[in-house]
N, C-alpha and C positions, 0 to 999 in steps of 0.2 A: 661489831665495831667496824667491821670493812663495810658494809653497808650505812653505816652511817659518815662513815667518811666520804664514800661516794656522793650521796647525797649531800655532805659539806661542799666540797668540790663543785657542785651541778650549783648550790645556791652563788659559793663566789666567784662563780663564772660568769653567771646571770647578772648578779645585783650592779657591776658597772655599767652593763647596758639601758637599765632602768636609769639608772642616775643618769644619763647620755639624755636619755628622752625628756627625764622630766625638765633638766636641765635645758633642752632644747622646748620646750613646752614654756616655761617660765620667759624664756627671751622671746616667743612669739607674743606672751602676752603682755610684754612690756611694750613691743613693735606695735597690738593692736591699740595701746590706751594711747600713746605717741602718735598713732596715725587719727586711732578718734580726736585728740584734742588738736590736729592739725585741721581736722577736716569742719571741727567746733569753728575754730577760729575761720576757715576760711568764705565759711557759710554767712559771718557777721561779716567779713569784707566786703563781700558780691554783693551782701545787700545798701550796702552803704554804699557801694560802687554805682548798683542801680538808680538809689535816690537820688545820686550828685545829679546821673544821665539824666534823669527824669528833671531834675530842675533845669540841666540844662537845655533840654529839649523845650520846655516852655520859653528862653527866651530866644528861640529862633522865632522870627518875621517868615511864615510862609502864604500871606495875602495874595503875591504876586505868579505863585511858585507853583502850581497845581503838583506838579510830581513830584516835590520838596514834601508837600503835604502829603502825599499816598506813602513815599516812604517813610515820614515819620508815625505815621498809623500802625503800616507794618512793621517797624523797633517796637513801637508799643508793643502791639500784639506778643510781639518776640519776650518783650519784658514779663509781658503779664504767664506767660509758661514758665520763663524761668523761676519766677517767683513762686509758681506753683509746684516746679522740680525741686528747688530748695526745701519747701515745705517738705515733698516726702522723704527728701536726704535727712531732712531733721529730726523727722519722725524715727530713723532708724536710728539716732545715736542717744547714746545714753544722756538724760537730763538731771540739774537739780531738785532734789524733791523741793514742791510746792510748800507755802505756808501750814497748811494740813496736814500734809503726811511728813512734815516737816518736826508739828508739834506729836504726833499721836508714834511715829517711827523711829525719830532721830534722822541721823545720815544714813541710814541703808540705805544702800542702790535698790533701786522699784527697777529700773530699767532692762526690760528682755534683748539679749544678744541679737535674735534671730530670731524669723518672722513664725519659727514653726514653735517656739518659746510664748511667743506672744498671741499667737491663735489657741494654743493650750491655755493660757488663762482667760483668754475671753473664752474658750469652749466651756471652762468650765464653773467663770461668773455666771455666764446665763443657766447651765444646770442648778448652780446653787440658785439663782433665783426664783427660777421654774418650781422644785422641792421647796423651799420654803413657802414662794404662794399656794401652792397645793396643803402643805399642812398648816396654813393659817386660817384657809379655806375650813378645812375640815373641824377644826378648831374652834372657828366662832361658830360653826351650824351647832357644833354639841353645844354649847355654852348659851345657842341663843334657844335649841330647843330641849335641853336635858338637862343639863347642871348651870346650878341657881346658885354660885358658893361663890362670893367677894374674895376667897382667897385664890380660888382658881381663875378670876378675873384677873386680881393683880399680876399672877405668873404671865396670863396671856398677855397683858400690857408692859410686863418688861422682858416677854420674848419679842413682842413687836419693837420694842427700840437697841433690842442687841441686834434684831436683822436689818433694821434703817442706819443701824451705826455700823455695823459691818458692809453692810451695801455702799456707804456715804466713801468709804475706804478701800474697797476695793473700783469704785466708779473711779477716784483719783489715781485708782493705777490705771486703769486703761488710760485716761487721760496723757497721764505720761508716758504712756506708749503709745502713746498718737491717735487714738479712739477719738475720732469727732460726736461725744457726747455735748447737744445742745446744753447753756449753759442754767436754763433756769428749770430745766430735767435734775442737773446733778444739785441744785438749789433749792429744789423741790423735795428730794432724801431729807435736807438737814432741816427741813421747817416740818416733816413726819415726824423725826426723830423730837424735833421740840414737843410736837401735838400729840406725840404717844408717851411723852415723859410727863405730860401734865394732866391726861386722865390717869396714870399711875401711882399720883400722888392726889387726886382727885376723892375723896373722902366719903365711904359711903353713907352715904345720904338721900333722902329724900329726889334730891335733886339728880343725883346719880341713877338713882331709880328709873326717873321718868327716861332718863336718856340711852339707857343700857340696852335697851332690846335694841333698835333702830344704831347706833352705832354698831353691835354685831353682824346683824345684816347689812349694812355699808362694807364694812369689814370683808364679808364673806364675797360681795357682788365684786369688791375692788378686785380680791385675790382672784379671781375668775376672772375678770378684765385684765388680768396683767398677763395670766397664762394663754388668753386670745391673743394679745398684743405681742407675747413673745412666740406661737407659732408663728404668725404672717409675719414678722422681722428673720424668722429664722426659714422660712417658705420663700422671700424675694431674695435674700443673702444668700440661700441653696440656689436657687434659679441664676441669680448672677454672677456667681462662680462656674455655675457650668455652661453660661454663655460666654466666660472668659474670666477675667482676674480680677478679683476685688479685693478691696484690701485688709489683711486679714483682723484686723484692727476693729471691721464699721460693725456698729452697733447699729444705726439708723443709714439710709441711703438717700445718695445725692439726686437729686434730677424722679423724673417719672417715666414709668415704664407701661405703655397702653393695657396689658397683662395683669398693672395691678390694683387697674381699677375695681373692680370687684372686690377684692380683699379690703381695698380700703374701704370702700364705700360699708362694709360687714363689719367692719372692726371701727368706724366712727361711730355708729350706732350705738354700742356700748360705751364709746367713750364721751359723747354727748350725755348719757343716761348717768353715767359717774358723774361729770359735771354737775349737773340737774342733782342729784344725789345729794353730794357738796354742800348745795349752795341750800337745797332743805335741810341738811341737817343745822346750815348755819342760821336758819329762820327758825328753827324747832330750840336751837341751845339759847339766842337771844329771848324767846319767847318763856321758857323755863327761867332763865336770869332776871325778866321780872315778875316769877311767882312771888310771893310773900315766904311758903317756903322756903327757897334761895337764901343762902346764906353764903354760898362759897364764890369764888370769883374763879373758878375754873370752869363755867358752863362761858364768861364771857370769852376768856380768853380764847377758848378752842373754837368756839362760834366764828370768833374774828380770824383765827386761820382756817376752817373751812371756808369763808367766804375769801380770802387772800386768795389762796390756793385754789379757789372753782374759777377768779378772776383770769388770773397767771398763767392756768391751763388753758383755757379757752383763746386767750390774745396768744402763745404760741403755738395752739394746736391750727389756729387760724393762718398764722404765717408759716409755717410747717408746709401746711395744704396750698401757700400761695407759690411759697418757692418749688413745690414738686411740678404745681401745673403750670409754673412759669417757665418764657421759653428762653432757654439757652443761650449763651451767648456764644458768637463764634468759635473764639479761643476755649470756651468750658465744653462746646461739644467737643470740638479735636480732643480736648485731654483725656476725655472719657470714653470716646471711641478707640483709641488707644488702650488704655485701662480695660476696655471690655475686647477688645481684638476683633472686632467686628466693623466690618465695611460695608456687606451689600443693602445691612438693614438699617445704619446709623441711622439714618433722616428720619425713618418713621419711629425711631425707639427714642428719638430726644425730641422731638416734637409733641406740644402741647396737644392735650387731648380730642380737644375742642377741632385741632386740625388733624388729628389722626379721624377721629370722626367723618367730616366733611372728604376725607379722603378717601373713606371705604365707601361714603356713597356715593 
């Protein structure tokens, strides 16, 4: 009984101190949601501030004025960082969920406190996507060369749209943690997810037949293209963190790096050949849709989103390739020279290829 009064004693000695902290813990975090929605709002000010500026900068007359006009180039300029500082302030505070994660979440908060929060979910989106195209991979080779069973096709086709809809949802989180995912990349998930839900319901048939080997091997060539595609994303994202700070957010990267021509040039190959791929399979499911055969209207539909989606690809993989080897603008190198911490070599690491070239010889 002494003994455990002791230990009574040691507990309510303790337990006001606990209440002290948490008590003190709770008012800090009324202080941080206060300070975020101060810092919400003041973010929509400055930029509203900026636009007035900007309009009114147009109706100054500087015809006459040559250094009227040099300093309003330089406010420009000025403007165009700040706008660009605001974006990353925005990036760090909490947002409302999107129309999507809107309908599929409710109001949870998606949004990570803290950058080392927010590098853990994207550390560990891209593992999960890496492991699942590995086992989709392995998946369609058994299916294209071992097992011949409609019902173990069905499973494969609604495993492939629980991972296009789990992908489609977690892409809108990073989004809202400030991931600059291009937009017709994360638009590209939700039209798989359509094109994997409707050979799922796709009937076996005659018609199914002809088209089943040749979509497994598309299948199998994709998942292997996406695990090239995400080494060199995760190969230039390593490399430019240890040449300085990147943000921990990027899934894809701004501007071009002379370093990574190579990897591109190795990893478009493949992604040309997916296209190509696409756009035969969308020539192969048209030409099955008018066998006599044919009865179901699911060889058209999917035909017409492979051929969507080989189009879609190609027009952004093309602008993609134009903005990397396009050159910079003044203001976009400063911010990125900065971002990377690096001075003696900026000029040759944001300059277009074509002049890093012509510079080495």
């Amino acid at each position: 009984m002494d003994k455990f009064k002791e230990l009574l004693d040691k507990f309510q000695s303790e337990f006001p101190a606990f209440e002290q902290r948490y008590e003190a813990f709770v008012d800090e975090v009324d202080k941080l949601k206060s300070t975020q929605t101060l810092c919400q709002h003041d973010i929509k000010h400055y930029r509203m501030f900026m636009q007035m500026l900007k309009q009114e900068m147009k109706t100054i007359d500087t015809k006459d004025n040559i250094l009227s006009e040099i300093e309003l180039s330089v406010i420009k300029n000025t403007f165009d960082e700040k706008e660009h500082l605001l974006r990353e302030m925005e990036d760090c505070l909490p947002k409302q969920n999107g129309y999507y994660l809107s309908i599929v979440l409710g109001s949870v908060n998606v949004s990570f406190p803290n950058k080392q929060d927010k590098f853990a979910y994207k550390n560990n989106y891209e593992n999960f996507k890496i492991a699942v195209s590995a086992i989709i991979a392995v998946l369609a080779l058994l299916l294209y060369s071992c097992i011949q069973v409609r019902l173990m096709d069905s499973i494969f086709h609604l495993f492939i749209v629980w991972y296009y809809c789990t992908l489609t949802i977690r892409e809108r989180i990073l989004i809202q943690n400030g991931s600059r995912i291009k937009g017709w990349w994360a638009t590209y998930h939700f039209i798989l997810t359509a094109e994997a839900a409707v050979m799922l319901i796709w009937p076996h048939s005659e018609s199914y037949a002809a088209f089943r080997d040749q979509f497994m091997l598309y299948t199998f060539y994709t998942a292997i293209v996406q695990c090239i595609q995400y080494y060199y994303q995760i190969g230039c994202l390593y490399k430019l963190r240890a040449l300085g700070e990147r943000p921990s957010m990027d899934i894809t990267v701004d501007g071009y790096m002379s370093w990574m021509s190579k990897r591109l040039s190795f990893l478009l190959i493949f992604l040309i050949l997916a296209y190509a791929f696409q756009f035969f399979n969308a020539y192969a499911l048209y030409c099955i849709y008018q066998q006599s055969y044919c009865n179901e209207w699911q060889p058209l539909v999917v035909g017409a989103i492979y051929a969507f989606v080989c189009v879609g690809n190609m027009l952004t993989t093309v602008h993609v390739i134009r903005q990397k080897f396009s050159k910079l603008t003044p203001v976009k190198r400063n911010i990125m020279c900065k971002k990377y911490s690096i001075s003696q070599h900026a000029d040759d690491m944001f300059q277009p290829a074509d002049a890093n070239e012509k510079k080495n010889k």
